[in-house]
C-alpha positions as CSV (number, residue, x, y, z in Angstrom):
1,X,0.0,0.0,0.0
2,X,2.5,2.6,0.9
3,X,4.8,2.2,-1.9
4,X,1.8,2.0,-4.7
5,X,1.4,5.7,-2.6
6,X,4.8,7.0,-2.6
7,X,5.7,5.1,-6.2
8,X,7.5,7.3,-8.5
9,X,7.5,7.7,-12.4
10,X,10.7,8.0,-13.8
11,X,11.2,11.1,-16.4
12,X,11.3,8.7,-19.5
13,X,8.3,7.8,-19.5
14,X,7.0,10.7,-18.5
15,X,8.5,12.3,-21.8
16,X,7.2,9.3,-23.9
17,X,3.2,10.3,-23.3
18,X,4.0,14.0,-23.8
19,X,5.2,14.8,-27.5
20,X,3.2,16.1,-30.1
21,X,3.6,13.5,-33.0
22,X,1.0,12.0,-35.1
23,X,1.9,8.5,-33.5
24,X,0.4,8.2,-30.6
25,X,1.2,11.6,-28.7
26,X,-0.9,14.2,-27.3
27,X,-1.5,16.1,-30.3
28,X,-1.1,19.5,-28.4
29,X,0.6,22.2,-31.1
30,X,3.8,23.4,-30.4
31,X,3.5,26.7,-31.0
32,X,4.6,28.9,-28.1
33,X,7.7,31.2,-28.6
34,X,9.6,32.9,-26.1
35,X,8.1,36.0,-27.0
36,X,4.5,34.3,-26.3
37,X,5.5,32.9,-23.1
38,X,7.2,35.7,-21.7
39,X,3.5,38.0,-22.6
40,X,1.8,34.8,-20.5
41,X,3.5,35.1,-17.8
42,X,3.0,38.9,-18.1
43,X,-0.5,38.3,-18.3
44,X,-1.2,36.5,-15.4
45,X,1.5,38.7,-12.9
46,X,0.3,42.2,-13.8
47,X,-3.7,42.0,-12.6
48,X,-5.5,44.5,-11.2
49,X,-5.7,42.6,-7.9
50,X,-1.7,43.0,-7.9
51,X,-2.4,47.1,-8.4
52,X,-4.6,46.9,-5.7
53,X,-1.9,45.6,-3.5
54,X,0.0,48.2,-4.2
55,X,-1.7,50.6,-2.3
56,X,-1.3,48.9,1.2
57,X,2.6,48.1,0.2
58,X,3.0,52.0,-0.3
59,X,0.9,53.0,3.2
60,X,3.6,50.4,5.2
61,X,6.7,51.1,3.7
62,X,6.5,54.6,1.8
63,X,8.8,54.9,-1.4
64,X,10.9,52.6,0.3
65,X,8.9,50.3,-0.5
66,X,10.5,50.0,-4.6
67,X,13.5,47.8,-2.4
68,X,11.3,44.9,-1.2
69,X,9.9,44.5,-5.1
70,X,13.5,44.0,-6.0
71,X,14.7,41.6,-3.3
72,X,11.2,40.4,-3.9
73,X,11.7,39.6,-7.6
74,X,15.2,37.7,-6.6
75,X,13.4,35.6,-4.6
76,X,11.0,34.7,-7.0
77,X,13.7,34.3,-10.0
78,X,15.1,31.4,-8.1
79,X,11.7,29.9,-7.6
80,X,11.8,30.4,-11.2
81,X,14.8,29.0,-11.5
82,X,13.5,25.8,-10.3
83,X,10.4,26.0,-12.2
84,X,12.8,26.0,-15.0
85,X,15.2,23.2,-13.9
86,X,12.1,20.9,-13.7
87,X,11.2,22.0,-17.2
88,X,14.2,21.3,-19.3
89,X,13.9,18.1,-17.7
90,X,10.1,17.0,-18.2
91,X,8.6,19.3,-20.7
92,X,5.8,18.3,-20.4
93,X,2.4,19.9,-18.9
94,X,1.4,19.4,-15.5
95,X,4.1,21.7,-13.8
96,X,4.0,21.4,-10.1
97,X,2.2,18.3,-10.1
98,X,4.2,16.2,-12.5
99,X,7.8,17.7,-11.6
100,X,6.1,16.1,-8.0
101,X,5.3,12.8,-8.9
102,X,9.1,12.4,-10.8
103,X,10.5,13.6,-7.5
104,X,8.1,12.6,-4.6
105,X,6.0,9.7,-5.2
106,X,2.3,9.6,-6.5
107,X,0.6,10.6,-3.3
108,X,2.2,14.1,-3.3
109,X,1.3,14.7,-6.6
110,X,-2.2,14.1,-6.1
111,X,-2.3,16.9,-3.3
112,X,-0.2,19.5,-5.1
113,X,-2.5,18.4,-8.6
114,X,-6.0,19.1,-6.9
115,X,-3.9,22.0,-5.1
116,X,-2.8,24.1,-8.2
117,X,-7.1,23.0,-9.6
118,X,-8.6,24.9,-6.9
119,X,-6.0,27.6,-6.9
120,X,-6.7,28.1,-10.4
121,X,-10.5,27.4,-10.1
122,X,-11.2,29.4,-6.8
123,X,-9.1,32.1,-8.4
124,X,-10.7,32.5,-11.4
125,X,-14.2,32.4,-9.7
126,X,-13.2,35.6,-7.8
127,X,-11.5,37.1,-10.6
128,X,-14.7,37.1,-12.6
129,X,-16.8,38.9,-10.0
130,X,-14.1,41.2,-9.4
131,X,-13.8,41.3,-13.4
132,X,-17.7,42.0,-13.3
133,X,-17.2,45.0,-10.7
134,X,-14.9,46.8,-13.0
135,X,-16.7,46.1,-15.9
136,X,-20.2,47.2,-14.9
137,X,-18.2,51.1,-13.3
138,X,-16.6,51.2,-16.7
139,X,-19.8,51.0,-18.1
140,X,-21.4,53.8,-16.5
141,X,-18.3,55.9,-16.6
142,X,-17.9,55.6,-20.3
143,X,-22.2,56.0,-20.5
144,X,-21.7,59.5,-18.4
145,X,-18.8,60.3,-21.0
146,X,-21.0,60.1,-24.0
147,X,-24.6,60.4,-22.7
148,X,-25.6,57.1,-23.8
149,X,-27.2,54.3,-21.1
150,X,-24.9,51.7,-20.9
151,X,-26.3,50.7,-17.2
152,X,-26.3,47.3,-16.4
153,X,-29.7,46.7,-13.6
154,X,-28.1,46.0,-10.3
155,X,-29.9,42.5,-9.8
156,X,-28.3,41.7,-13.7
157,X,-24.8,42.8,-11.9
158,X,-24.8,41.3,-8.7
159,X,-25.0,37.3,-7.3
160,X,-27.5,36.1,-5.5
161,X,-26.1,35.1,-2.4
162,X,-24.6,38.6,-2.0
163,X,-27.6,40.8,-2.3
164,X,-29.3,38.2,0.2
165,X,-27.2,38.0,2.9
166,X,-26.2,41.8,2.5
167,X,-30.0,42.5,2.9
168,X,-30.3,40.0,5.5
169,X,-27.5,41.6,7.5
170,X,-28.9,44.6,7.5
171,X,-25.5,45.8,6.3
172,X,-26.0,46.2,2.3
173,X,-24.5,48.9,-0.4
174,X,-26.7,50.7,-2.8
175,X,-26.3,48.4,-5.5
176,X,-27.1,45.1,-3.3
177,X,-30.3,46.9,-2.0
178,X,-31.2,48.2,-5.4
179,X,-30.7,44.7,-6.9
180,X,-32.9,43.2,-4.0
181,X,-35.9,45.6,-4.1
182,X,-36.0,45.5,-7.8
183,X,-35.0,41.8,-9.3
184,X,-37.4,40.3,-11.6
185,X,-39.6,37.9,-9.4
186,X,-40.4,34.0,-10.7
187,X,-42.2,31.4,-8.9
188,X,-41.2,33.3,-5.0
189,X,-37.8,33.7,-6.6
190,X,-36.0,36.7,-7.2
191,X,-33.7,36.7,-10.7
192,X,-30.3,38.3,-9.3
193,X,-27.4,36.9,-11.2
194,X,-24.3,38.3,-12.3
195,X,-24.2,38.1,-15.9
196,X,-21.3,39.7,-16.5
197,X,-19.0,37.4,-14.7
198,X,-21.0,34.5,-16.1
199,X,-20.4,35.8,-19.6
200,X,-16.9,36.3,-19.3
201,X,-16.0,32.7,-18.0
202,X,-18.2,31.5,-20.7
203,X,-15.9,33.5,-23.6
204,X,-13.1,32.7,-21.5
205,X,-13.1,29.1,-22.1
206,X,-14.7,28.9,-25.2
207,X,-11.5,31.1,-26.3
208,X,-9.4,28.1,-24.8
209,X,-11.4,25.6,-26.0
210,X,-11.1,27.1,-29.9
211,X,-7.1,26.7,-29.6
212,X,-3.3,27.4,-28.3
213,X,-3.1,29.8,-31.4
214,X,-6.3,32.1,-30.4
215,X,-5.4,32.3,-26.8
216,X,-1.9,33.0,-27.8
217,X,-3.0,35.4,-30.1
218,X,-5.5,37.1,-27.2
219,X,-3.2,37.4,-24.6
220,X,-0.6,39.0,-26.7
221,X,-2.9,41.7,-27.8
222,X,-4.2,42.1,-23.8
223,X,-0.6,42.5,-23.1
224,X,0.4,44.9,-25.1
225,X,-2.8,47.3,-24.5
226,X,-2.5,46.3,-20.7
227,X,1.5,47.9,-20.9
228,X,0.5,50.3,-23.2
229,X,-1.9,51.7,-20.9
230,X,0.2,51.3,-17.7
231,X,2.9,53.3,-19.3
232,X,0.7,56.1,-19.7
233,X,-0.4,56.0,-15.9
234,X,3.4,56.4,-15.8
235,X,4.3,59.1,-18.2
236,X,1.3,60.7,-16.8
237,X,1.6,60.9,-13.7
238,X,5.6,61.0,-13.7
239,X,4.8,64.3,-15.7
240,X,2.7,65.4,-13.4
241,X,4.7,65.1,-9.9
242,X,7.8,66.8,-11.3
243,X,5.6,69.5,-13.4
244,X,4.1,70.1,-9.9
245,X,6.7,69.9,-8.0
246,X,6.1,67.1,-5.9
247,X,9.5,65.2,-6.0
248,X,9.5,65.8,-2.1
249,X,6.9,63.3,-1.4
250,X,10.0,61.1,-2.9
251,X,11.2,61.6,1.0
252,X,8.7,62.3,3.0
253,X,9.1,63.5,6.7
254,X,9.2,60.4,9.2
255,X,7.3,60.7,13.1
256,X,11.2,62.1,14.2
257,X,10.8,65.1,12.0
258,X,13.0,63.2,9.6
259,X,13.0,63.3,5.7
260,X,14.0,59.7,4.7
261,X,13.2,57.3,1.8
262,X,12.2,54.8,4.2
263,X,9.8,56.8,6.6
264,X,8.9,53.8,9.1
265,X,12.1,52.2,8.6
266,X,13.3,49.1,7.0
267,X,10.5,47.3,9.5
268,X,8.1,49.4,7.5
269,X,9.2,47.9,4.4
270,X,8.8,44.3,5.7
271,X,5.3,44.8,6.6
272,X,4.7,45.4,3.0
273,X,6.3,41.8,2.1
274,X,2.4,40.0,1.9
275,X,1.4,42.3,-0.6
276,X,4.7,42.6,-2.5
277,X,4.6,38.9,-3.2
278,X,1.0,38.3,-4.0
279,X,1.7,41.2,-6.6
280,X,3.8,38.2,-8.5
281,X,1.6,35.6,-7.8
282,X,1.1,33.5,-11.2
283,X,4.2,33.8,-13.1
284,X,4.4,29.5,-11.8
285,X,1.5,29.2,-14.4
286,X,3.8,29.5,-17.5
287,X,5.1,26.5,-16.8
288,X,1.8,24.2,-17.8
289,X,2.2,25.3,-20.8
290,X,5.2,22.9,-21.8
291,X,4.2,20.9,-24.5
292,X,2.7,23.9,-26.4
293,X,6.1,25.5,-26.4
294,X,8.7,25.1,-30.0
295,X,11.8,24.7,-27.5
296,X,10.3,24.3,-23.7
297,X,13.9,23.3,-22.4
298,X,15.1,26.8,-24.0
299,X,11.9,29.0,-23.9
300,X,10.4,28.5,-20.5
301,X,13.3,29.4,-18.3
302,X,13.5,32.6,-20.7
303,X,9.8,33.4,-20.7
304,X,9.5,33.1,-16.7
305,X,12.4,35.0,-15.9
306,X,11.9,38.3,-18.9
307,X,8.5,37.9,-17.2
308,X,9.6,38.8,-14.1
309,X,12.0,41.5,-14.8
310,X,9.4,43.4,-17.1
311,X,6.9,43.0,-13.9
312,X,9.5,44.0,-11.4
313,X,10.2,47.1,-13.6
314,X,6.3,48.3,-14.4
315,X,6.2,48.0,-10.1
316,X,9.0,50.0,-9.4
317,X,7.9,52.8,-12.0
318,X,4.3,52.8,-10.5
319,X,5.6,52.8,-6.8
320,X,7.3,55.7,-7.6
321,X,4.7,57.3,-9.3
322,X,2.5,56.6,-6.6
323,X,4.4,58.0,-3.7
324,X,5.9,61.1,-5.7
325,X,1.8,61.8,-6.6
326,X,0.6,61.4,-3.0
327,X,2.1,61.2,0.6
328,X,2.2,57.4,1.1
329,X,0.1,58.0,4.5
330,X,-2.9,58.4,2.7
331,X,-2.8,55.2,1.4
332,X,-4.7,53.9,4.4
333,X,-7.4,52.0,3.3
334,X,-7.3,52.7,-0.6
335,X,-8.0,49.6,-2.4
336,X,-7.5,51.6,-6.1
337,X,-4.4,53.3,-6.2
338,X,-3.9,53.8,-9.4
339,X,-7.4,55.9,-9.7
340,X,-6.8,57.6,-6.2
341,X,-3.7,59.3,-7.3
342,X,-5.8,61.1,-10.0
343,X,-9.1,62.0,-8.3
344,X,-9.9,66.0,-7.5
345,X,-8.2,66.2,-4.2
346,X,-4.5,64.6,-5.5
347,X,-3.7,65.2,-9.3
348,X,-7.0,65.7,-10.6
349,X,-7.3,64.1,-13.9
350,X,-10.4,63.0,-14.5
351,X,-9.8,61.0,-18.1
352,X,-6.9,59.2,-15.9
353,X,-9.5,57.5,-14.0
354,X,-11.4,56.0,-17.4
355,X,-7.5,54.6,-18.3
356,X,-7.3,53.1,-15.3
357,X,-10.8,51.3,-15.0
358,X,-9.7,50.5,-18.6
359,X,-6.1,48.2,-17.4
360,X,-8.4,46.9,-14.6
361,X,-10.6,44.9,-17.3
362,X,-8.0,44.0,-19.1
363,X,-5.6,43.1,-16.8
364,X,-8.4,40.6,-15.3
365,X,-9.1,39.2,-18.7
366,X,-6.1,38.3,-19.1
367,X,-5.3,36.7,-15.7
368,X,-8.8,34.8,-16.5
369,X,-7.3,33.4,-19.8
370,X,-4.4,31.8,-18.4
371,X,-5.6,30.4,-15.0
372,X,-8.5,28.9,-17.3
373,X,-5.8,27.6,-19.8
374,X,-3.8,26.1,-16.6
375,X,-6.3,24.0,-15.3
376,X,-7.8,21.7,-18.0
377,X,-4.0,20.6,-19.2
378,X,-3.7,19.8,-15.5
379,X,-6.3,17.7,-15.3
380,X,-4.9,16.1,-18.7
381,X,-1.9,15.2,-17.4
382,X,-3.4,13.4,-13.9
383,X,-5.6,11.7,-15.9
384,X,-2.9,10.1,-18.0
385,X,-1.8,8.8,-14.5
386,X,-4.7,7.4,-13.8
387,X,-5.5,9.7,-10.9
388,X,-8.5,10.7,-13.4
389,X,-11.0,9.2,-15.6
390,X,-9.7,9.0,-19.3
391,X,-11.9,10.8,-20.6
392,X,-10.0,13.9,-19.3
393,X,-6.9,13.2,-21.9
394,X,-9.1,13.7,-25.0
395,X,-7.6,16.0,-27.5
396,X,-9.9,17.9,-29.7
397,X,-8.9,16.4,-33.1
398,X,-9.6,19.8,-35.3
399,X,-8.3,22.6,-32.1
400,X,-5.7,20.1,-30.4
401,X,-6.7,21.3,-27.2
402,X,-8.2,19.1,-24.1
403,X,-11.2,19.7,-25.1
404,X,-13.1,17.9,-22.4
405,X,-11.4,18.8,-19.7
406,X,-12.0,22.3,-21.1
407,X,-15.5,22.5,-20.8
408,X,-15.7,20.9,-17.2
409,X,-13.6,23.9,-16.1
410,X,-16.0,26.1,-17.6
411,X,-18.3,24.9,-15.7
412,X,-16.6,24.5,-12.3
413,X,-15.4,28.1,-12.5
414,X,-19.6,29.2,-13.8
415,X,-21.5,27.4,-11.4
416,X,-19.8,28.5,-8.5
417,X,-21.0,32.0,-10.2
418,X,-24.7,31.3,-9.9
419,X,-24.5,30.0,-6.3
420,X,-22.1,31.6,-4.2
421,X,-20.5,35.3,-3.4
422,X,-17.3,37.2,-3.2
423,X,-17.2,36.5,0.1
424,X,-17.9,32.8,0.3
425,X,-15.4,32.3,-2.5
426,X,-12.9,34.4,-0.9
427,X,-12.7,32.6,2.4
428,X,-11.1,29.9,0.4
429,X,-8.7,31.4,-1.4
């Protein structure tokens, strides 16, 4: 019993059921460049729930706060570094959980498989509410812009359980209580469902379901506009603290009457280190992606770590332009730093606040795409260990991608959609 638990598979044949040949291999295109990699990797780093992070990093450690994203980032690189040992070795997908099961033994693998499913799955379940948030305020800000009504109904933008147990609480926002006294009523039911998370997952995962080459194709273009857009919060606002002579916030004056870059010390920095390393949370995802890749021994490694640096350098930049815009003590409580720099009482640039609502849906969508790409392959790969059914393995034969698995993460991430909260989903994350 406990060696059939802790029984190893040895790297060869590992490698035998993972390449891409018309003789009895996965069928999964190889098609993944550096370049393609690198913008994944990119793509699931930089999300808006990383920007939001931001803001409590700044309020601990003040502009100081630039040091921990670097040692932060070297940390990181030599988790990468591993990632990317494993993956020269066994390019295959499966990441974590196969590099596991060469290494530790079958029962390890299992728990670090179904591990890395519900980080993906529980992620990606409060990503799309979140994704829903932003997308339903950039709706009405873009509706106020131009005068046309691009409201979505409350009880159309909000789940369920929320509005429910907000009302039942006696503790719920505008929206909840608008969504509760005005939902559509069927059989004693009220209709309150989020549709815009729902529709998201559902394009989501029909976009990974069509192919490698569409998502590829996707995220690049998310990338780029998500950068794009990023670098003109930080030509912006860069502009705008030296133009108004706000360099001095650069070293602000400590409790002691002291300017310093570090205002509550190096402690201070430290406190931020929570926040600093979720802010790279999912740059690890890359790595399911192996058998996709031209050159996976070559082009991982590369991908993971140019992810990284680009990341760590788009943080530093926005740090800076975040505590040279505003004294970092009042960041207390903001959870949208990048559009509380620009309101009225700080910079005062209103269009800057439609750019940013802007990076946050995109920034989402993209995380979305490749936490919903990571699961389905790592299902495949556990099911051609027999820790799941077959059935799991299937390869579409026209989009080479696993197509059933694909849809059964559709629907773990949906479901959850219809029947649960933020706050229920959160709890488990």
């Amino acid at each position: 019993m406990s060696n059939s638990l802790f029984r190893r598979k040895n790297i060869s044949s590992i490698l035998a059921e993972g390449p891409d040949d018309a003789h009895g291999g996965t069928g999964l295109k190889r098609v993944l460049s550096v370049r393609d990699l690198t913008f994944f990797g990119i793509a699931a780093i930089l999300g808006a729930g990383s920007f939001s992070s931001l803001g409590y990093a700044v309020f601990n450690g003040g502009p100081g706060v630039v040091v921990l994203f670097v040692i932060t980032a070297i940390a990181c690189g030599f988790t990468a570094l591993c990632y990317s040992e494993f993956a020269s070795r066994i390019p295959v997908a499966g990441s974590a959980y196969t590099y596991a099961y060469a290494s530790f033994g079958e029962l390890f693998a299992w728990i670090i498989g179904w591990a890395l499913i519900m980080e993906y799955s529980i992620g990606n379940i409060y990503v799309a509410y979140s994704w829903s948030d932003y997308f339903t305020s950039f709706l009405d800000k873009l509706g106020q812009s131009t005068g046309i009504n691009l409201h979505i109904p409350e009880y159309f933008s909000t789940s369920y359980m929320e509005a429910k147990n907000a009302v039942a609480g006696g503790t719920p926002t505008e929206a909840e209580a608008t969504a509760w006294a005005n939902a559509p009523v069927l059989g004693g039911l009220k209709i309150i469902l989020d549709i815009p998370a729902l529709v998201i997952n559902i394009l989501i995962t029909y976009l990974v379901y069509r192919g490698i080459k569409e998502s590829r194709n996707f995220s690049n273009v998310m990338v780029l506009l998500k950068l794009g857009v990023v670098l003109l919060i930080i030509a912006v606002g860069g502009y705008l603290v030296f133009s108004n002579g706000l360099s001095f916030n650069w070293t602000p004056v400590n409790d002691a009457g002291e300017k310093s870059f570090m205002p509550n010390g190096f402690g201070g920095v430290m406190l931020a280190v929570s926040s600093v390393f979720f802010a790279y949370i999912g740059f690890d995802a890359v790595s399911v992606l192996a058998e996709e890749s031209k050159n996976p021994q070559r082009d991982l490694p590369r991908g993971m770590l140019l992810s990284l640096v680009i990341c760590t350098i788009v943080y530093i930049l926005l740090t800076l332009v975040l505590t040279g815009a505003v004294n970092y003590r009042k960041f207390d409580g903001v959870g949208d730093p990048l559009a509380f720099i620009f309101e009225p009482q700080n910079l005062n640039v209103g269009w800057m606040q439609f750019v940013v609502a802007i990076v946050a849906v995109v920034a989402m969508t993209s995380v979305l795409l490749v936490f919903q790409m990571g699961q389905p392959r790592m299902w495949m790969s556990m099911s051609r260990d027999g820790l799941m059914p077959p059935v799991f393995q299937k390869i579409h034969p026209k989009f080479k991608t696993p197509s059933f698995a694909t849809i059964v993460t559709g629907c773990v991430v949906g479901l959850p959609i219809i029947f649960t909260d933020k706050t229920f989903v959160l709890d488990f994350t």
